[in-house]
C-alpha positions as CSV (number, residue, x, y, z in Angstrom):
1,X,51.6,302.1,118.4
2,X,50.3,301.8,115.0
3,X,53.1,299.0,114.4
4,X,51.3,297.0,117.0
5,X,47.7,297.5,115.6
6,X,48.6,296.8,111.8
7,X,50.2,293.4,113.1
8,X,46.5,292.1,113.8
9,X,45.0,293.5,110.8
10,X,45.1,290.3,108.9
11,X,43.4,288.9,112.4
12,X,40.7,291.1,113.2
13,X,37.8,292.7,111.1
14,X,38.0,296.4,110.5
15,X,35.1,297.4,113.0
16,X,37.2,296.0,115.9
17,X,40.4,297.4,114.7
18,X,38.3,300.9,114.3
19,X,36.8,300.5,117.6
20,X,39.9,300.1,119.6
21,X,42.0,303.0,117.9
22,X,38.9,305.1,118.7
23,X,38.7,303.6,122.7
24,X,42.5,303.5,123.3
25,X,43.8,306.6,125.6
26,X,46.4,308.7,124.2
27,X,49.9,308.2,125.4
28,X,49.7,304.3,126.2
29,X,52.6,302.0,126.3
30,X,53.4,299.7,123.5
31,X,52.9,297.0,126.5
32,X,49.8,297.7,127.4
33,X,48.8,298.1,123.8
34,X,49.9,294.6,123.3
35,X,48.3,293.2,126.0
36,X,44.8,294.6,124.9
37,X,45.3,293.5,121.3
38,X,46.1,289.9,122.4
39,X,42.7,289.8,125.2
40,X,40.7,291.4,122.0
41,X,42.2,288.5,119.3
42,X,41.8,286.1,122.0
43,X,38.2,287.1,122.9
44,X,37.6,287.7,119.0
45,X,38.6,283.8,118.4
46,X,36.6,282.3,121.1
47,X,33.7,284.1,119.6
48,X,33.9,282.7,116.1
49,X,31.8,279.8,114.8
50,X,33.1,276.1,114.0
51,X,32.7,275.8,110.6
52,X,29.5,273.2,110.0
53,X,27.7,275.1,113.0
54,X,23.9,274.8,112.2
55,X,23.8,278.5,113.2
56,X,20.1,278.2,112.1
57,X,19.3,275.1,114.1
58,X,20.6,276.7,117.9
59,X,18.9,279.9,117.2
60,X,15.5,278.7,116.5
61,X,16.0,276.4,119.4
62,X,17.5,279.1,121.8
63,X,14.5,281.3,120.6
64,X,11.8,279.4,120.8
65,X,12.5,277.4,123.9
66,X,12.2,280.8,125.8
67,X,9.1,281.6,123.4
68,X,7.1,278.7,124.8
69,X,7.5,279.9,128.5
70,X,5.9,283.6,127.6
71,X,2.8,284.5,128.6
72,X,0.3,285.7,126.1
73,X,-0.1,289.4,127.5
74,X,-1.1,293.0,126.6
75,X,0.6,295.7,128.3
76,X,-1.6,298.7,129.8
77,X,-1.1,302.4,130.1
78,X,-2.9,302.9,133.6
79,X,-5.4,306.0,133.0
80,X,-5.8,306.1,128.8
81,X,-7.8,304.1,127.6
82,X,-6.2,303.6,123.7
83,X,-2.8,303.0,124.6
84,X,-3.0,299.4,124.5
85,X,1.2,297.8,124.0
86,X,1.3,294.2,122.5
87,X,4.1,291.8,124.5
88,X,5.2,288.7,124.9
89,X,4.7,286.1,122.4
90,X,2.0,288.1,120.1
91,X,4.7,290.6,120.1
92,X,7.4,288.3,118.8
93,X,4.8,286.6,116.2
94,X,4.2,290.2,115.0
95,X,7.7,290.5,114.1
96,X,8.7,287.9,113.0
97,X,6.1,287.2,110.3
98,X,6.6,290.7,109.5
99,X,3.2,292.2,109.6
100,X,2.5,295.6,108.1
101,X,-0.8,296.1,110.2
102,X,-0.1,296.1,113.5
103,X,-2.6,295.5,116.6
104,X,-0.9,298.4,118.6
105,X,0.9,300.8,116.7
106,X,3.3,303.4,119.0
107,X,5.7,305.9,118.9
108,X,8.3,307.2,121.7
109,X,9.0,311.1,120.7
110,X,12.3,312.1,122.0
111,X,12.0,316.0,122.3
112,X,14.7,319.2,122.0
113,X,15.3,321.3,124.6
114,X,13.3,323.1,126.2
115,X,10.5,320.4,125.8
116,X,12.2,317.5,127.1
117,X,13.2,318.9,130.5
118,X,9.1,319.7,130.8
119,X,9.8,323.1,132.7
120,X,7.4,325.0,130.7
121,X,5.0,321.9,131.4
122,X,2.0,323.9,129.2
123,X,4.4,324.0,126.4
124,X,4.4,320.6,126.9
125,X,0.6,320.0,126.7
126,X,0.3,322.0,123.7
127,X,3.0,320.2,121.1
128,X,1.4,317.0,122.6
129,X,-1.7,318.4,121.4
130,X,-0.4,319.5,118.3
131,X,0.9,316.1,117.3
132,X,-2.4,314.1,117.5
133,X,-4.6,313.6,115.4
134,X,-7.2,315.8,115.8
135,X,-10.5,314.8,113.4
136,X,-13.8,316.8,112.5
137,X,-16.1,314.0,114.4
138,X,-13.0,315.7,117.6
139,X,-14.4,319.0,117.2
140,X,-18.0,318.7,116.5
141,X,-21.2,317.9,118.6
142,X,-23.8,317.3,116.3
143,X,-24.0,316.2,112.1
144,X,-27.5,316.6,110.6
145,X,-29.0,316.4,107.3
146,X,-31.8,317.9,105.7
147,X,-33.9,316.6,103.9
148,X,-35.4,319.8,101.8
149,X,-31.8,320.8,100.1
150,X,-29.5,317.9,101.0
151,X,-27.4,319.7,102.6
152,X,-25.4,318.7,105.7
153,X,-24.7,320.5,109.3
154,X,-21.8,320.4,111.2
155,X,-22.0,322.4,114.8
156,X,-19.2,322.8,116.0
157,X,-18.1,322.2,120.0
158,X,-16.3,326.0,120.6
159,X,-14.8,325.0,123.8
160,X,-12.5,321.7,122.1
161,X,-11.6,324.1,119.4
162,X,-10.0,326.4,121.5
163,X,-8.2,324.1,123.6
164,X,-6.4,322.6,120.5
165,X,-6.0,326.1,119.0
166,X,-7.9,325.9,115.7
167,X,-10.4,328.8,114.4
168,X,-13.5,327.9,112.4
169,X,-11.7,329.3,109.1
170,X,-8.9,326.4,109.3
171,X,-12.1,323.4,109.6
172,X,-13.4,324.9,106.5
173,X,-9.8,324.7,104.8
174,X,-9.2,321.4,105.8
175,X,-12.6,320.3,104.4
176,X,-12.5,322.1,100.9
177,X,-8.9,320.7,100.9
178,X,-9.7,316.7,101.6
179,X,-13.8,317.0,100.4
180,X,-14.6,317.9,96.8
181,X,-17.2,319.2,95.1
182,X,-19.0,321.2,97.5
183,X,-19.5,324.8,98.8
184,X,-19.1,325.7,102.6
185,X,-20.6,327.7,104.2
186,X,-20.3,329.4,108.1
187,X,-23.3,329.8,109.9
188,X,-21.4,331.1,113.0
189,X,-22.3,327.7,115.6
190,X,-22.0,325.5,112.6
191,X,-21.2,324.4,109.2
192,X,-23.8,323.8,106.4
193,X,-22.1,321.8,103.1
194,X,-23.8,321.5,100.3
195,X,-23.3,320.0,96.8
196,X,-22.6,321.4,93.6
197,X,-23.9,319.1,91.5
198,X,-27.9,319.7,91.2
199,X,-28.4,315.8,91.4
200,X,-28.1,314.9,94.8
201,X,-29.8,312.4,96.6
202,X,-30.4,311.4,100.9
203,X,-27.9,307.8,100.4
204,X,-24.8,310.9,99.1
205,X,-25.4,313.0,101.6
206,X,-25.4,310.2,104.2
207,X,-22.1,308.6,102.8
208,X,-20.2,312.2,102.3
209,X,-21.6,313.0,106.1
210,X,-19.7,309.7,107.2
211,X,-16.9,310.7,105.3
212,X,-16.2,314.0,106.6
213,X,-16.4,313.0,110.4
214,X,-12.7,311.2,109.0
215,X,-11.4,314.6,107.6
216,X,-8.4,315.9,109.5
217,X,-8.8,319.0,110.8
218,X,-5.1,319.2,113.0
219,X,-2.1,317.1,113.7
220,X,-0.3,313.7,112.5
221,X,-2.6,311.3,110.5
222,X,-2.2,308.0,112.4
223,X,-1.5,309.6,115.8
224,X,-4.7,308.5,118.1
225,X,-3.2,309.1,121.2
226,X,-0.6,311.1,123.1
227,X,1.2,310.8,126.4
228,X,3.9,312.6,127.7
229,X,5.9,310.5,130.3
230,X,8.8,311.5,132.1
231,X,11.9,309.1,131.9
232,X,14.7,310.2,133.6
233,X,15.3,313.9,133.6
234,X,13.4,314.2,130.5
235,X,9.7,313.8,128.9
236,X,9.1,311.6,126.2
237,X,5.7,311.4,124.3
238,X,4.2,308.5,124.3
239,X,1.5,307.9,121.4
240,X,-1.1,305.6,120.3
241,X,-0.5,305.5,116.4
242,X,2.3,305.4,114.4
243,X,3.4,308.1,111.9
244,X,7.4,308.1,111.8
245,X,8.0,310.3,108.2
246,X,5.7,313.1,109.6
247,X,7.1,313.3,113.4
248,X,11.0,313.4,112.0
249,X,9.9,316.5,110.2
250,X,8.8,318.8,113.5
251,X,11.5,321.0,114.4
252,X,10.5,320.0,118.5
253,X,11.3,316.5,117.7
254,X,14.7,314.6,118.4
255,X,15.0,312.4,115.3
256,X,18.3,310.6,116.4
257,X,16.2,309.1,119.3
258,X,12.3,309.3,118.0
259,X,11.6,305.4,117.4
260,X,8.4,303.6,115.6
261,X,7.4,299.6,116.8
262,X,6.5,299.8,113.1
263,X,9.5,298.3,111.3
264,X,8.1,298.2,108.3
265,X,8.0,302.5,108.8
266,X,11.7,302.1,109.4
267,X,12.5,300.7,106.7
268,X,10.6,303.2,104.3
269,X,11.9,306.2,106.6
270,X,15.3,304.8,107.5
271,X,16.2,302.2,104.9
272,X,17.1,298.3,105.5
273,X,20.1,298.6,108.3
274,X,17.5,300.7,110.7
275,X,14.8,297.9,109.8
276,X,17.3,295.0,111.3
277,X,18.7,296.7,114.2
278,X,15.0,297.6,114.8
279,X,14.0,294.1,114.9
280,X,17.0,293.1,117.1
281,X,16.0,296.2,119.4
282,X,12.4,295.2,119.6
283,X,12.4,291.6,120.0
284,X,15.2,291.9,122.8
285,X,13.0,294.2,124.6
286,X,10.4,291.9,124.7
287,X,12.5,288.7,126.0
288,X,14.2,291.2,128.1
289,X,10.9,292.5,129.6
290,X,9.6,288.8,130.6
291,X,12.8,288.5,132.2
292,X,14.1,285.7,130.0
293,X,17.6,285.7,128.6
294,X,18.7,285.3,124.9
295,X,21.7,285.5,123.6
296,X,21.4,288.4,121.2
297,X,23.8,287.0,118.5
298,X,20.6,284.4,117.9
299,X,18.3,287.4,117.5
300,X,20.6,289.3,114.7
301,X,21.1,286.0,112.5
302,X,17.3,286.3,112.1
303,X,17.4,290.0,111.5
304,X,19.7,289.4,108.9
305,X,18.0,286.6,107.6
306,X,14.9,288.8,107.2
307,X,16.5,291.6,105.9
308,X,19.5,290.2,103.3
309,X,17.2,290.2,100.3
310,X,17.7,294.5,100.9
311,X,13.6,294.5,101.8
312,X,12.2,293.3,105.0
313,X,10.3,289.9,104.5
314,X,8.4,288.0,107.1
315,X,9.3,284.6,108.5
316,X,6.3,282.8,106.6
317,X,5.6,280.9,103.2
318,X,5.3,284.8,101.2
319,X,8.4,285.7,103.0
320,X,12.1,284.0,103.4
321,X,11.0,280.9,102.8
322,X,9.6,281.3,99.3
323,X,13.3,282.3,98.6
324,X,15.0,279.3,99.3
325,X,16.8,277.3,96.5
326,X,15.7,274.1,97.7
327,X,12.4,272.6,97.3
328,X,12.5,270.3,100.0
329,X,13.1,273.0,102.2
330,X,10.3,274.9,100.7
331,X,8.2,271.9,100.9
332,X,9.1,271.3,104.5
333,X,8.0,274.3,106.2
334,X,4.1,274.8,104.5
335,X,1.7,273.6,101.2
336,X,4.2,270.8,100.6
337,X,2.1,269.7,97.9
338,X,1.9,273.2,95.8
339,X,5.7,273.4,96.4
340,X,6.8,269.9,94.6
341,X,4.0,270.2,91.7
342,X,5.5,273.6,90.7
343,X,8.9,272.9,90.7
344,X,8.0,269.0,89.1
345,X,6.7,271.5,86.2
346,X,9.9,273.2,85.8
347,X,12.3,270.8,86.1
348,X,13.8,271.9,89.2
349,X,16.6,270.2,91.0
350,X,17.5,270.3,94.7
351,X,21.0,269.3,95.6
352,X,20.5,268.5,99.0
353,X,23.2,270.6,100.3
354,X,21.1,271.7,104.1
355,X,19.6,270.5,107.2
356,X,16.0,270.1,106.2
357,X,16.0,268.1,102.7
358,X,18.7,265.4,104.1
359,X,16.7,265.2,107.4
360,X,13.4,264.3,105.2
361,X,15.1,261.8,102.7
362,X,17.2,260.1,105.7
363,X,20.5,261.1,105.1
364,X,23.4,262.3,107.3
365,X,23.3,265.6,107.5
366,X,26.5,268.2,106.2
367,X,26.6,269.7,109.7
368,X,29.7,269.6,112.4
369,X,31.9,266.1,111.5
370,X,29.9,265.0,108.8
371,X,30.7,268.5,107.0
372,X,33.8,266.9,105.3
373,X,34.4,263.8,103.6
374,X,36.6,261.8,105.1
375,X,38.9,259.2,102.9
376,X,40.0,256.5,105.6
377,X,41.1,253.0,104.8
378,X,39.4,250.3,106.2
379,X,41.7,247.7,108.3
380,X,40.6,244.7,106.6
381,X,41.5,245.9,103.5
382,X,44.6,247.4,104.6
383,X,45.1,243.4,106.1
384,X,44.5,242.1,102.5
385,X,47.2,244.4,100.8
């Protein structure tokens, strides 16, 4: 058997030769094993390239032929109002240019057993409760200032407090803890602040009363909203917000399976291979979703081409495209101008080995037959000899 396979080692990459000695049942005949490694070579050399295939060229055209047909739509979680899901093309633009703020930021928590199966469904409620973000301006009906001292009153609602489990002596901890410089004090209903410094004025005290209504008193910064959805025979949490570094470190919280739409959290979390296979996953979903059909080997040469420089850069002028060693090709895409003065400055030379640059100074182009150079002799000549 392992005659057979190290006779298409030479052939086949190492991942396919790995993945077969790992799928093959024990005790197989050398036939059969034959058989499979020919349909696998066979299979493996149908799916190669031609060399001088503008790779580039079919996947932006098999991309963004499908991209002009999608509508421009937002996805809507029926009954809460802040779990707004970008899809279709905004989704895909989003993406691809590599945006760190994103319109709708979510999460899908995968959760351990018992949580997931949801059979202790107030369990549930409660670590969904624990994971969101929970701020003072949550907890509190009223914020007043006086005028006399300065000083600034916070009355607490009782009844939210309870339901997310959190006593009056954690508020005042959180506060001391994010809010300097002032004494606390607990009046039983509420919560009177006032500064230690004697110079104090009515525009402070308006600005730190703004400020504190941001403290956060419970939960995962960033995490809005939470919804726990059953898929399956299991409940995922569904959240408005993205905070992927904190959720991995809850000891309820699947982190094989817990994902982010935030590749750029990935990529901090995860590192650079997550980050692609994230934006593989994500923009497949959406085509998928608008029940379109790409092939996804188009999708991962623009992963990769996003992600080769080992950080994640957006398809724009600041991104990949400021990396390219020809200025033509630079030049092509946006600020022509800029691009051509700057590298007329430095001397720069572009040796017109791509698509773009021989397209723009009419030239055929080093793709599929005209990718060699082909020595012929010419009949007439040949006549003359």
């Amino acid at each position: 058997m392992a005659d057979i396979i190290s006779e298409y080692e030479d052939k086949l990459p190492a991942k396919i030769i790995g993945d077969i000695k790992n799928s093959i049942p024990k005790g197989i005949s050398d036939s059969k094993l034959k058989k499979i490694m020919e349909a696998v070579y066979g299979e493996y050399k149908t799916a190669k390239v031609h060399p001088g295939e503008s790779v580039g060229l079919i996947a932006a055209e098999s991309i963004g032929e499908p991209g002009t047909q999608m509508t421009l739509n937002t996805f809507h979680f029926a009954g809460v109002a802040e779990m707004n899901v970008t899809l279709g093309l905004p989704r895909i633009i989003e993406i691809l240019d590599g945006r760190k703020e994103l319109d709708n930021p979510m999460m899908e928590i995968y959760l351990k057993k018992p949580y997931a199966s949801g059979k202790k469904i107030e369990d549930l409620r409660h670590l969904a409760l624990q994971i969101r973000e929970t701020k003072l301006k949550d907890i509190s009906t009223e914020f007043t200032i006086s005028i006399a001292d300065f000083t600034i009153e916070v009355k607490l609602d009782r009844e939210k407090m309870k339901e997310i489990d959190v006593t009056t002596g954690k508020v005042v901890d959180s506060i001391s803890k994010q809010l300097k410089g002032y004494n606390i004090r607990d009046n039983r209903e509420s919560l009177i602040l006032k500064a230690r410094s004697k110079e104090d004025s009515f525009n402070e005290s308006y600005k730190t009363k703004e400020k504190i209504k941001e403290i956060t008193i419970k939960g995962i910064k960033g995490v809005k909203q939470v919804l726990p959805v059953k898929r399956e025979e299991e409940f995922v949490i569904i959240t408005a917000g993205s905070n992927l570094a904190d959720v991995l470190q809850l000891e309820e919280v699947d982190a094989y399976r817990t994902t982010t739409n935030n590749i750029f959290e990935i990529e901090q979390v995860l590192g650079i291979e997550a980050a692609r296979q994230a934006i593989v996953n994500e923009i497949f979903k959406v085509i998928e979703s608008q029940g379109l059909n790409v092939d996804v080997r188009h999708i991962m040469l623009v992963a990769d081409t996003m992600c080769v420089s080992g950080t994640l850069k957006g398809i724009t002028r600041y991104g990949v495209v400021s990396e390219k060693s020809s200025v033509l090709a630079r030049a092509s895409f946006e600020t022509p101008i800029k691009h051509i003065i700057n590298a007329a400055l430095v001397g720069e030379v572009d040796n017109l080995n791509s698509v773009v640059e021989n397209v723009m100074i009419n030239q055929p182009v080093p793709i599929g037959t005209g990718l060699p150079s082909l020595a012929v002799k010419l009949q007439k000549a040949a006549k003359e000899k």
